[in-house]
C-alpha positions as CSV (number, residue, x, y, z in Angstrom):
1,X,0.0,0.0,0.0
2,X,1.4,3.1,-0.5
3,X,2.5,6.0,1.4
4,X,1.4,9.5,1.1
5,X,5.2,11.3,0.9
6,X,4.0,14.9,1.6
7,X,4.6,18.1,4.0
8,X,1.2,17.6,6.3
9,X,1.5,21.7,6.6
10,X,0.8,21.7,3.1
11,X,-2.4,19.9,2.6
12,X,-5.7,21.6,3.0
13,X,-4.5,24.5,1.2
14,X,-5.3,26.6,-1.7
15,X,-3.1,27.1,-4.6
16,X,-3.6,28.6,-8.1
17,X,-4.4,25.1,-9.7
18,X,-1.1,24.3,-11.7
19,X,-0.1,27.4,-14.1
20,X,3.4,26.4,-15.7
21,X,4.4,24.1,-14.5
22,X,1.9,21.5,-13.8
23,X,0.4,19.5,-16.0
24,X,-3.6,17.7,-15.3
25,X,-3.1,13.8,-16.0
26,X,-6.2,12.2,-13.9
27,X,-9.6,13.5,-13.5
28,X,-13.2,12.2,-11.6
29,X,-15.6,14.6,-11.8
30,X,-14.3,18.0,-10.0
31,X,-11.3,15.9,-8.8
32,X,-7.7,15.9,-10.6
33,X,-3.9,14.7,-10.3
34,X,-1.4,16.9,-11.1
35,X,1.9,16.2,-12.1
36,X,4.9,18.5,-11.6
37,X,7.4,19.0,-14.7
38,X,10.6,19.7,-13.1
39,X,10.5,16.5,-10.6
40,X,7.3,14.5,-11.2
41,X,5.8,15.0,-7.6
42,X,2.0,14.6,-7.8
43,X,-0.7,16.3,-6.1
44,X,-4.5,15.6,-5.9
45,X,-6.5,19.0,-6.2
46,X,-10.2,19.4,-5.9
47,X,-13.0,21.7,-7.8
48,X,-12.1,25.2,-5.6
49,X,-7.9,24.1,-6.4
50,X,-7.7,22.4,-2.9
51,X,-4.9,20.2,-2.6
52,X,-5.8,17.5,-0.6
53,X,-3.0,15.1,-1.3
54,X,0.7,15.0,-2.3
55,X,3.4,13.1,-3.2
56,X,3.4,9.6,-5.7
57,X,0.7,9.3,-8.2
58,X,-0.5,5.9,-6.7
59,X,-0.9,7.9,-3.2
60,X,-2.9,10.6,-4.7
61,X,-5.0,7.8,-6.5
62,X,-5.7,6.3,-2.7
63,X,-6.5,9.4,-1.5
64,X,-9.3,10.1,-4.4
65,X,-10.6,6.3,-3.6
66,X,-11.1,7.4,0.1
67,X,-13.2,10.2,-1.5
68,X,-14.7,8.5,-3.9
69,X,-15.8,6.1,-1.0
70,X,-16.5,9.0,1.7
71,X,-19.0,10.8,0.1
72,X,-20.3,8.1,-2.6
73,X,-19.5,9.9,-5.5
74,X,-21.2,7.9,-8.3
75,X,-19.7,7.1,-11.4
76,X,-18.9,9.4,-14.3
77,X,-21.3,8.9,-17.4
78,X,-22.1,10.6,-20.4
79,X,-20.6,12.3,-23.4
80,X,-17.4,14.2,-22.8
81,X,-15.5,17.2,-23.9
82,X,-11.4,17.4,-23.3
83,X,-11.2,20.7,-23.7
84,X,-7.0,22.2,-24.0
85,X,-5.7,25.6,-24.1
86,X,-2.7,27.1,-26.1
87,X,0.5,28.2,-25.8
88,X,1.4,30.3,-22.9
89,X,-1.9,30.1,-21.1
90,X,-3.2,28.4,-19.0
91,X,-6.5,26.2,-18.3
92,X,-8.3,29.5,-17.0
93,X,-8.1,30.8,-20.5
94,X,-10.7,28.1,-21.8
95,X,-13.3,28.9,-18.8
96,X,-15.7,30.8,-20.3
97,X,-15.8,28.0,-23.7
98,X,-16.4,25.4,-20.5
99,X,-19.1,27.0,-18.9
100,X,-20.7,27.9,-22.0
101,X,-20.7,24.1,-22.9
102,X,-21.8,23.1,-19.7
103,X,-24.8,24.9,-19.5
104,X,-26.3,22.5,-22.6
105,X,-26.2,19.9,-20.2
106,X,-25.5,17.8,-23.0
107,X,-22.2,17.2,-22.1
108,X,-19.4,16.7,-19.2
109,X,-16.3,19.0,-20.0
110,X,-13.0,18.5,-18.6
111,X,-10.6,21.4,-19.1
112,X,-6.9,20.1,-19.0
113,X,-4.0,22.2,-17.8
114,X,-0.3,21.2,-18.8
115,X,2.5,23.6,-18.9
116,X,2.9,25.2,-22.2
117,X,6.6,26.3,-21.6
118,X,7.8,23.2,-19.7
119,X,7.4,20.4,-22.1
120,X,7.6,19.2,-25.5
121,X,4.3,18.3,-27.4
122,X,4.7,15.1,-27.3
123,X,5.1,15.1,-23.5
124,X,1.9,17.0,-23.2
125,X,0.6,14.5,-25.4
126,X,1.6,11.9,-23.1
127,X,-0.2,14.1,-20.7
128,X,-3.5,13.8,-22.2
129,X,-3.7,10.3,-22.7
130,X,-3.3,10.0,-18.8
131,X,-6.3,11.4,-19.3
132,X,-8.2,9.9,-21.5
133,X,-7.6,7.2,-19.6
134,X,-9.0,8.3,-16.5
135,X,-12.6,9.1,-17.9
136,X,-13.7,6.0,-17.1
137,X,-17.8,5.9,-17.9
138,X,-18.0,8.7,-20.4
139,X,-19.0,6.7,-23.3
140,X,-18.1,9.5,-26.3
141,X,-14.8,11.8,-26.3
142,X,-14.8,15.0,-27.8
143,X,-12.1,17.6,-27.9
144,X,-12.3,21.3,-28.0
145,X,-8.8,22.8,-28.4
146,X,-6.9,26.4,-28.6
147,X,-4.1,27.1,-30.8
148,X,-1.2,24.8,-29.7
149,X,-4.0,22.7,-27.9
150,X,-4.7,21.4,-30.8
151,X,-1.5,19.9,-32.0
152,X,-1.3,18.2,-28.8
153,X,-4.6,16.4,-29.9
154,X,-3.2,15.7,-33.4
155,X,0.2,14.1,-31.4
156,X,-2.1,12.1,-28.9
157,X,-3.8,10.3,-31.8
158,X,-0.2,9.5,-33.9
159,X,1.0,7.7,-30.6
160,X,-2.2,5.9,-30.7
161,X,-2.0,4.9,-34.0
162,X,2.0,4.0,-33.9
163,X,1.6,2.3,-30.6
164,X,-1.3,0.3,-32.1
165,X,-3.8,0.8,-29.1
166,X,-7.3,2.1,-29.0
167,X,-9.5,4.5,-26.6
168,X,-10.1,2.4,-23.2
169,X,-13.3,-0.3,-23.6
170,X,-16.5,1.4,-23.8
171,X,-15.1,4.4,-25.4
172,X,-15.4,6.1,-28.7
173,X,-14.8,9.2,-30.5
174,X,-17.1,12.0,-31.1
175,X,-16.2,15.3,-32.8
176,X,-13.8,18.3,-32.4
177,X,-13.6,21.5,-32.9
178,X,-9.9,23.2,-33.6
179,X,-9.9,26.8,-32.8
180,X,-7.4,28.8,-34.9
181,X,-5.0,25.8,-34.7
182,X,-1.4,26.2,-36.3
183,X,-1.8,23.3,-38.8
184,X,0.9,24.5,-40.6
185,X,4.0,26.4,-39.3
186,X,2.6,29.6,-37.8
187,X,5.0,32.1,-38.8
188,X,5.1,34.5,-36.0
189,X,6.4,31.9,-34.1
190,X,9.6,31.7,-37.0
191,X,9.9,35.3,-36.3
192,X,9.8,35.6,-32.2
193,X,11.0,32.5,-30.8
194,X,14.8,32.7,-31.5
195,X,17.6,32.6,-29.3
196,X,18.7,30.6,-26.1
197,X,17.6,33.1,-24.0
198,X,13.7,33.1,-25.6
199,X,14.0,29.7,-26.3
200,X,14.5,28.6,-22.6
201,X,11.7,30.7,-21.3
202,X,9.4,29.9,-24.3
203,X,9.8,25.8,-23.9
204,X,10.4,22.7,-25.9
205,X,6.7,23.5,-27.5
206,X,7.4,27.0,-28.9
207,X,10.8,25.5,-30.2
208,X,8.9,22.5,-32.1
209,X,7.1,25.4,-33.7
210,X,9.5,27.7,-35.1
211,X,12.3,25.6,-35.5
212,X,11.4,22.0,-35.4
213,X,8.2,21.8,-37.4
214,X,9.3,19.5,-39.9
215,X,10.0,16.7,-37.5
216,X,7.2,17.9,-35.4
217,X,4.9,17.6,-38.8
218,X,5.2,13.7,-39.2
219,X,4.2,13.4,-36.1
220,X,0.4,14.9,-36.3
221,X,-2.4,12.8,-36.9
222,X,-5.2,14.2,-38.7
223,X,-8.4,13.1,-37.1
224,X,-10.2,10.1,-38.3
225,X,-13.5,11.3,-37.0
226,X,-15.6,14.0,-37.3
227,X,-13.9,17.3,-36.7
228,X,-14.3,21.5,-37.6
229,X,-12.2,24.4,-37.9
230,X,-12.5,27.8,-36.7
231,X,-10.0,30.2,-37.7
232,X,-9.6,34.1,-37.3
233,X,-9.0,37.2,-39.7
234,X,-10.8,40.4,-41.2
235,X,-11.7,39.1,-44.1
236,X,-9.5,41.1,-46.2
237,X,-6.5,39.3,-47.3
238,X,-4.5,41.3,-45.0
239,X,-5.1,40.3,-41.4
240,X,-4.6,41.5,-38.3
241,X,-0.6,41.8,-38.3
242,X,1.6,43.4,-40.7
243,X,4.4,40.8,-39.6
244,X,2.5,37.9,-41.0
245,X,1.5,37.2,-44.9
246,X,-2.6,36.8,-45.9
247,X,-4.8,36.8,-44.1
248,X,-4.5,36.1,-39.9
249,X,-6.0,36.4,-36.2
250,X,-2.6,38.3,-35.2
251,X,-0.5,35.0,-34.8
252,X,-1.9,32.2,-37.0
253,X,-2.3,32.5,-40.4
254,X,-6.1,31.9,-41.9
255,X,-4.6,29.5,-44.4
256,X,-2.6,27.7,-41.9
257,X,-5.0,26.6,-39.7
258,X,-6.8,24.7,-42.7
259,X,-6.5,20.7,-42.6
260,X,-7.7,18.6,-45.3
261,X,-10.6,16.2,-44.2
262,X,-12.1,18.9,-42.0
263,X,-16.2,18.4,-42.3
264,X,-16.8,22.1,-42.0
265,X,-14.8,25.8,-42.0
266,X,-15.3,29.0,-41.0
267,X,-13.3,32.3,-40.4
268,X,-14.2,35.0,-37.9
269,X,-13.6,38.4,-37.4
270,X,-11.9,37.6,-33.9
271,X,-8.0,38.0,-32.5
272,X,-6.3,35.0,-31.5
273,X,-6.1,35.3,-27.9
274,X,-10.0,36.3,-27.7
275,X,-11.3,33.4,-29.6
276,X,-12.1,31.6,-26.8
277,X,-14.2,33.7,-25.0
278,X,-16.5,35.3,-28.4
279,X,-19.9,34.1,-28.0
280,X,-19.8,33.6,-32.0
281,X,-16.9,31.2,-31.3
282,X,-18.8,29.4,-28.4
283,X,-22.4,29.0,-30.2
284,X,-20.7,27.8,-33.4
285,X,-18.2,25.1,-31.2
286,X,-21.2,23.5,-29.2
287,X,-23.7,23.7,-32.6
288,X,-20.7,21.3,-34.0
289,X,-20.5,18.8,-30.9
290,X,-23.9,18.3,-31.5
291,X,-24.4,18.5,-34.9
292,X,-21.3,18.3,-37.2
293,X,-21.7,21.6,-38.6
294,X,-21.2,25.3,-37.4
295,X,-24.2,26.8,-38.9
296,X,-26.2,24.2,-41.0
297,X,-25.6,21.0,-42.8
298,X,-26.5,22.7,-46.1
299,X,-23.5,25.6,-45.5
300,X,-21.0,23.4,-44.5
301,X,-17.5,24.7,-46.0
302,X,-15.6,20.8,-45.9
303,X,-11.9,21.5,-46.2
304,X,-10.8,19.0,-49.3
């Protein structure tokens, strides 16, 4: 059985719920393990960013089994949406998208946070598949993803496929939604991320992206089920940033975010780090959960 390894002083204690340097790799309902990315100490956190237990992953999976016990939490059920945020941010960034999808009541949502600057994408896609794995009950998977969110989804489902193995039994996929995600090289991030000293604070990630993409690029899955893309720009050829060529949201490129096999496009009139929170965005992301399209079946804009 084993031990909780932990400070007792710092238990029952509120912290800010991960930021940079955590990274979410378990959930049950409100509950979630952390992991730390400088030296893999695990904490369990509740729904308010409580932690009530610390150490080793299997202590903090005890802990939430005491829980789980203590106050007879049934089972998790349903349809679920994995939502992820982008580079740089954090899990608060994709509140607002969260809430807005909860409300339907159609669905259970589950907003990861994983360190951006601390990792490279294929350890946050390592991340992720934690959990996947930990929905256990939620019969449909869905993903709603931000920017660099989005090639952690597209890296999730290559290690699937190389490693051969399948969601957990009883699982399958629903849809996704990719908002203004860097399918091709975004080229800001050719022209800002350069340097050791940027480099260090920016992260393996950011590096994959400016400098790495064409390893990075064999390594992205496109998805095998249904899936949309929102991207963002004026409308005018010229976007948002006079650093950037075409049309853009301010950092990603409207023709970059395009992948072929995508069941439905659409571009608005929204910045890049806004996206999220536009009630456009929102209406449009939940309409494709449930439906496959962003406005109607009949002006769906498939991506060939």
């Amino acid at each position: 059985m084993p031990t909780l390894d932990f400070d007792p002083t710092l238990l029952l204690s509120k912290t800010v719920g991960g930021l940079q340097l955590w990274a979410d790799v378990w959930f049950f309902h409100e509950y979630r393990i952390q992991c730390h990315a400088l030296d893999n100490h695990y904490r369990l956190l509740d729904g308010s960013n409580l932690r009530l237990a610390s150490g080793t992953f299997d202590a903090c999976r005890d802990k939430l089994d005491e829980i789980r016990n203590e106050k007879k939490l049934p089972p998790m059920e349903g349809k679920a949406v994995v939502l992820l945020h982008g580079l740089f941010r954090t899990r608060a960034a994709m509140t607002a998208l969260c809430k807005f999808i909860d409300m339907s009541g159609r669905y259970k949502t589950f907003c990861m946070g994983y360190p951006t600057s601390r990792g490279s994408v294929d350890a946050h896609a390592r991340s992720l598949d934690s959990v996947v794995r930990s929905l256990e009950g939620m019969s449909e998977i869905n993903f709603v993803a931000h920017s660099l969110g989005n090639l952690v989804v597209r890296h999730w489902l290559h290690n699937l496929n190389e490693e051969k193995r399948r969601l957990p039994q009883g699982q399958s996929f629903g849809r996704m939604v990719m908002l203004t995600p860097p399918n091709g090289q975004p080229e800001v991030a050719t022209l800002l991320i350069r340097g050791a000293v940027v480099n260090f604070v920016a992260g393996p990630a950011a590096q994959e992206l400016a400098t790495g993409w064409e390893g990075l690029e064999t390594k992205l899955a496109t998805p095998t089920f249904e899936f949309g893309v929102l991207a963002g720009g004026r409308g005018d050829g010229k976007g948002f940033n006079p650093l950037v060529t075409g049309d853009d949201d301010g950092v990603i490129t409207v023709e970059s975010t395009r992948l072929a096999g995508a069941r439905d496009f659409r571009v608005l009139p929204v910045l890049h780090t806004f996206f999220m929170d536009d009630q456009r965005a929102q209406e449009m992301t939940l309409r494709f959960l449930d439906k496959g399209y962003f406005e109607s079946d009949e002006k769906r804009q498939p991506v060939g």
